[in-house]
Steps between C-alpha positions, in 0.01 A plus 500: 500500500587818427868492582517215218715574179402299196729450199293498165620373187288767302592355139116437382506127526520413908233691644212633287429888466197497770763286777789836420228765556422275854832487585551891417193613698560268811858541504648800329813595373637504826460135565516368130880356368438460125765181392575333228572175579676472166713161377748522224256527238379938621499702241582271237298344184258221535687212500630178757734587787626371845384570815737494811866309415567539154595118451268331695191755544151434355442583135219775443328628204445910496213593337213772552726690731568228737706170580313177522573150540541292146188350550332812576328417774640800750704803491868445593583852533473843409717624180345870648808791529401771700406750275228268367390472878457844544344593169260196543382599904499828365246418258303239635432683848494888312764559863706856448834415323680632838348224745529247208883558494493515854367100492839439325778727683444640823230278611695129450828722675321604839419082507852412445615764766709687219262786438831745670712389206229485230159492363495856426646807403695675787867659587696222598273192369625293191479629154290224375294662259249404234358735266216446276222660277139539538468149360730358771742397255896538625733748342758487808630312759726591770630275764725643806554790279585275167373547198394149371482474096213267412 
């Protein structure tokens, strides 16, 4: 189907390298929403958090760059952000930085319907605004024309 969008949670742990390079060539970065899928536990140490209501969600245990259930028998989540998403498509399917970052702005904002307000970088869109070095690690974030201190 090729009208099909597919979110991907590109973090190295939910779809192998070989499925990400399938999903690239079939798809491309037209089609492909890169997502995180994150729970409270993104971007922070291993460790046990909760997923969903903070008093009576299901305890996890991070570890190895994801969120599984105590028992370990199956991921519970992602802990990805989205610069890990990006540098990890970007390196697992060798994809050109520009359609890679494409998977995780403008492509996910023509599904929602708000690529007119954002997604990119045009007069008269949203100054949400990430900036990052060759190793896809942040150094700024804007959002609606705010700097955000992180």
């Amino acid at each position: 189907m090729d009208d099909l969008f597919v979110e991907v949670i590109a973090d190295g742990c939910h779809l192998p390298k070989e499925l990400l390079q399938l999903i690239y060539k079939v798809k491309g970065a037209d089609r492909i929403c890169l997502v995180t899928d994150s729970m409270r536990g993104a971007g922070m140490p291993d460790g046990h958090y909760v997923l969903g209501n903070k008093n009576t969600g299901l305890d996890t245990v991070v570890e190895d760059g994801v969120a599984k259930l105590p028992d370990r028998c199956s991921f519970a989540g992602s802990v990805a952000t989205s610069d890990r998403l990006v540098r990890t498509f970007r390196n697992l399917t060798s994809a050109p930085l520009y359609e890679v970052v494409r998977t995780a702005s403008l492509t996910p904002a023509k599904l929602l319907g708000i690529s007119h307000q954002t997604g990119s970088i045009a007069n008269g869109k949203k100054a949400d605004l990430i900036i990052f070095d060759e190793h896809i690690s942040v150094s700024f974030v804007m959002v609606n024309g705010q700097h955000i201190v992180f």
